[in-house]
C-alpha positions in Angstrom: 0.0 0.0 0.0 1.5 3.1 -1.1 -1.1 5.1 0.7 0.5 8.9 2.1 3.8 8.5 -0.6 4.0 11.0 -2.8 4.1 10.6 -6.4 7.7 10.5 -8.2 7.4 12.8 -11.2 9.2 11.5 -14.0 9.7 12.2 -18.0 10.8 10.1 -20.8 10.5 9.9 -25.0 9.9 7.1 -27.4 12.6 8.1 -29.2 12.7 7.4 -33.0 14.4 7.6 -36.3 14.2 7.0 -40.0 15.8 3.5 -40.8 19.3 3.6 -41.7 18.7 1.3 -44.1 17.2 3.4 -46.8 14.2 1.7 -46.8 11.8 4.1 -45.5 11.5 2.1 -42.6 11.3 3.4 -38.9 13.7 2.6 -36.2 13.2 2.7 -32.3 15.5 3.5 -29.4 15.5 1.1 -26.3 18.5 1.4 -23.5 19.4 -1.1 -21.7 19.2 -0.3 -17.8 21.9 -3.3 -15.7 20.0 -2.2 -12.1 17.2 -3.4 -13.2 18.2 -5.4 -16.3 15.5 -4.4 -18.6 14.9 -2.8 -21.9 12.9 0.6 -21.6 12.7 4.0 -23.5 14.9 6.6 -22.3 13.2 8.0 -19.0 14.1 9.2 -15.7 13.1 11.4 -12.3 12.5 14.9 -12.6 14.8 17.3 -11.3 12.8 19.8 -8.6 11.1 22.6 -10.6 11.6 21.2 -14.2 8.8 21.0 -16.8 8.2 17.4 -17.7 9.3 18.3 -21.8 12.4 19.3 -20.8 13.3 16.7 -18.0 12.7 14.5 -21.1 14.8 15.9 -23.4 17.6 15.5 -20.8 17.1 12.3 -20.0 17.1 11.3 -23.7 20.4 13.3 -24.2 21.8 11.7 -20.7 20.7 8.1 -21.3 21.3 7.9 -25.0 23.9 10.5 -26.3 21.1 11.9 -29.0 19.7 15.0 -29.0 16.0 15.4 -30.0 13.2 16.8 -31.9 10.3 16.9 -29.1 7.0 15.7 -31.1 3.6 14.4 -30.2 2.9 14.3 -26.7 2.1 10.2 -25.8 -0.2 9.0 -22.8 1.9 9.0 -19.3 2.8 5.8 -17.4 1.2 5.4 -13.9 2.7 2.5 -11.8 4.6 1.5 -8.5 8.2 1.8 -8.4 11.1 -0.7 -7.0 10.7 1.7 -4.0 7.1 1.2 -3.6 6.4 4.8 -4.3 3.6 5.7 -7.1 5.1 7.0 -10.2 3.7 9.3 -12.9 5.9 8.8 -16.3 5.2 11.5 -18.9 6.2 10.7 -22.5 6.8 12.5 -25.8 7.5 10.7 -29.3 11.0 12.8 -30.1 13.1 12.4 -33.2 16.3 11.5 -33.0 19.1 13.8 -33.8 22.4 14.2 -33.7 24.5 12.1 -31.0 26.8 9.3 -29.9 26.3 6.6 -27.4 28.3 6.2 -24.5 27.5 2.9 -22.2 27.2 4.4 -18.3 26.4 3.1 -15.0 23.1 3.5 -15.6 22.5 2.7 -19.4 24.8 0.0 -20.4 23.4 -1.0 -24.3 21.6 0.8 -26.9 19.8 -0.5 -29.2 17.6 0.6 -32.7 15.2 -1.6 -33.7 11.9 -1.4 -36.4 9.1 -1.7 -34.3 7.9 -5.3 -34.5 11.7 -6.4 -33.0 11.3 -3.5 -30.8 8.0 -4.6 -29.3 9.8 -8.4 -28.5 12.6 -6.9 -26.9 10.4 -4.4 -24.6 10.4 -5.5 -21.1 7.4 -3.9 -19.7 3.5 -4.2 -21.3 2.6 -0.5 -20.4 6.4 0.2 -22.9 4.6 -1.7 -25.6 1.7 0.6 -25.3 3.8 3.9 -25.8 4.8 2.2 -28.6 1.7 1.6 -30.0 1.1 5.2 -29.7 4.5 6.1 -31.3 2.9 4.4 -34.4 -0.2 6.0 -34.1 0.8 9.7 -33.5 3.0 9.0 -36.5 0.6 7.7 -39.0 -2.0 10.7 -38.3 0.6 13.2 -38.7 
Protein backbone atom coordinates (compact mmCIF):
# COMPACT_ATOMS: atom_id res chain seq x y z
CA UNK A 1 0.00 0.00 0.00
CA UNK A 2 1.53 3.07 -1.13
CA UNK A 3 -1.10 5.15 0.66
CA UNK A 4 0.46 8.93 2.13
CA UNK A 5 3.82 8.49 -0.61
CA UNK A 6 4.01 10.97 -2.84
CA UNK A 7 4.11 10.56 -6.41
CA UNK A 8 7.70 10.45 -8.21
CA UNK A 9 7.42 12.76 -11.21
CA UNK A 10 9.20 11.49 -14.04
CA UNK A 11 9.70 12.22 -17.98
CA UNK A 12 10.77 10.09 -20.83
CA UNK A 13 10.47 9.92 -24.96
CA UNK A 14 9.89 7.09 -27.39
CA UNK A 15 12.63 8.11 -29.20
CA UNK A 16 12.66 7.42 -32.98
CA UNK A 17 14.41 7.56 -36.27
CA UNK A 18 14.22 6.95 -39.98
CA UNK A 19 15.82 3.47 -40.83
CA UNK A 20 19.34 3.60 -41.72
CA UNK A 21 18.71 1.27 -44.14
CA UNK A 22 17.18 3.39 -46.75
CA UNK A 23 14.18 1.70 -46.80
CA UNK A 24 11.79 4.09 -45.48
CA UNK A 25 11.48 2.15 -42.64
CA UNK A 26 11.29 3.43 -38.92
CA UNK A 27 13.65 2.59 -36.20
CA UNK A 28 13.22 2.73 -32.27
CA UNK A 29 15.46 3.45 -29.42
CA UNK A 30 15.51 1.05 -26.34
CA UNK A 31 18.50 1.41 -23.49
CA UNK A 32 19.37 -1.11 -21.66
CA UNK A 33 19.15 -0.33 -17.78
CA UNK A 34 21.92 -3.32 -15.66
CA UNK A 35 19.96 -2.17 -12.15
CA UNK A 36 17.23 -3.40 -13.19
CA UNK A 37 18.21 -5.43 -16.31
CA UNK A 38 15.51 -4.37 -18.60
CA UNK A 39 14.94 -2.77 -21.94
CA UNK A 40 12.90 0.64 -21.62
CA UNK A 41 12.75 3.96 -23.48
CA UNK A 42 14.94 6.61 -22.25
CA UNK A 43 13.19 7.98 -18.98
CA UNK A 44 14.11 9.20 -15.73
CA UNK A 45 13.05 11.40 -12.31
CA UNK A 46 12.51 14.91 -12.63
CA UNK A 47 14.78 17.34 -11.33
CA UNK A 48 12.81 19.82 -8.63
CA UNK A 49 11.07 22.65 -10.62
CA UNK A 50 11.59 21.16 -14.23
CA UNK A 51 8.79 20.98 -16.79
CA UNK A 52 8.16 17.35 -17.66
CA UNK A 53 9.33 18.26 -21.77
CA UNK A 54 12.45 19.31 -20.76
CA UNK A 55 13.26 16.70 -18.05
CA UNK A 56 12.69 14.45 -21.13
CA UNK A 57 14.77 15.86 -23.45
CA UNK A 58 17.58 15.51 -20.78
CA UNK A 59 17.07 12.32 -20.01
CA UNK A 60 17.15 11.30 -23.73
CA UNK A 61 20.42 13.25 -24.23
CA UNK A 62 21.77 11.73 -20.68
CA UNK A 63 20.68 8.08 -21.29
CA UNK A 64 21.30 7.88 -25.04
CA UNK A 65 23.94 10.52 -26.25
CA UNK A 66 21.15 11.88 -29.03
CA UNK A 67 19.75 14.99 -28.98
CA UNK A 68 15.96 15.40 -30.02
CA UNK A 69 13.15 16.75 -31.89
CA UNK A 70 10.28 16.94 -29.10
CA UNK A 71 7.03 15.70 -31.15
CA UNK A 72 3.63 14.37 -30.20
CA UNK A 73 2.86 14.30 -26.74
CA UNK A 74 2.11 10.20 -25.77
CA UNK A 75 -0.22 9.03 -22.80
CA UNK A 76 1.86 8.99 -19.25
CA UNK A 77 2.78 5.82 -17.43
CA UNK A 78 1.15 5.40 -13.90
CA UNK A 79 2.66 2.52 -11.79
CA UNK A 80 4.62 1.54 -8.50
CA UNK A 81 8.20 1.75 -8.41
CA UNK A 82 11.12 -0.67 -7.01
CA UNK A 83 10.71 1.67 -4.00
CA UNK A 84 7.06 1.23 -3.62
CA UNK A 85 6.45 4.80 -4.33
CA UNK A 86 3.61 5.72 -7.11
CA UNK A 87 5.13 7.03 -10.19
CA UNK A 88 3.74 9.28 -12.90
CA UNK A 89 5.90 8.82 -16.34
CA UNK A 90 5.22 11.49 -18.92
CA UNK A 91 6.19 10.72 -22.47
CA UNK A 92 6.81 12.52 -25.79
CA UNK A 93 7.48 10.72 -29.29
CA UNK A 94 11.03 12.79 -30.13
CA UNK A 95 13.12 12.43 -33.24
CA UNK A 96 16.33 11.50 -33.04
CA UNK A 97 19.06 13.81 -33.77
CA UNK A 98 22.40 14.15 -33.67
CA UNK A 99 24.47 12.14 -30.98
CA UNK A 100 26.76 9.32 -29.95
CA UNK A 101 26.27 6.57 -27.38
CA UNK A 102 28.31 6.17 -24.51
CA UNK A 103 27.53 2.91 -22.18
CA UNK A 104 27.18 4.40 -18.29
CA UNK A 105 26.40 3.14 -15.03
CA UNK A 106 23.12 3.53 -15.62
CA UNK A 107 22.51 2.65 -19.44
CA UNK A 108 24.83 0.00 -20.38
CA UNK A 109 23.43 -0.98 -24.27
CA UNK A 110 21.63 0.84 -26.95
CA UNK A 111 19.77 -0.54 -29.20
CA UNK A 112 17.65 0.58 -32.73
CA UNK A 113 15.23 -1.65 -33.73
CA UNK A 114 11.92 -1.38 -36.42
CA UNK A 115 9.10 -1.72 -34.34
CA UNK A 116 7.95 -5.31 -34.46
CA UNK A 117 11.73 -6.39 -33.00
CA UNK A 118 11.30 -3.50 -30.80
CA UNK A 119 8.04 -4.64 -29.32
CA UNK A 120 9.78 -8.43 -28.50
CA UNK A 121 12.58 -6.87 -26.91
CA UNK A 122 10.38 -4.36 -24.59
CA UNK A 123 10.41 -5.54 -21.05
CA UNK A 124 7.36 -3.86 -19.74
CA UNK A 125 3.54 -4.25 -21.33
CA UNK A 126 2.63 -0.46 -20.43
CA UNK A 127 6.41 0.16 -22.88
CA UNK A 128 4.56 -1.71 -25.63
CA UNK A 129 1.72 0.56 -25.28
CA UNK A 130 3.80 3.92 -25.84
CA UNK A 131 4.85 2.24 -28.62
CA UNK A 132 1.69 1.63 -30.02
CA UNK A 133 1.14 5.21 -29.71
CA UNK A 134 4.52 6.14 -31.28
CA UNK A 135 2.90 4.43 -34.37
CA UNK A 136 -0.22 5.95 -34.10
CA UNK A 137 0.82 9.74 -33.54
CA UNK A 138 3.04 9.00 -36.55
CA UNK A 139 0.57 7.71 -39.00
CA UNK A 140 -2.03 10.67 -38.25
CA UNK A 141 0.58 13.23 -38.70
Amino acid sequence: MNRGRATVPAAGCVLWRRSRWGDGGLEVCLVHRPKYDDWSHPKGKLKRGEEPLAGAVREVLEETGHHCVPGARLPSAHYVDAQGRPKVVDYWADEAAEGRFEPCDEVDRLLWLPPAAARHRLTQPRDRQLLDALLDALHSA
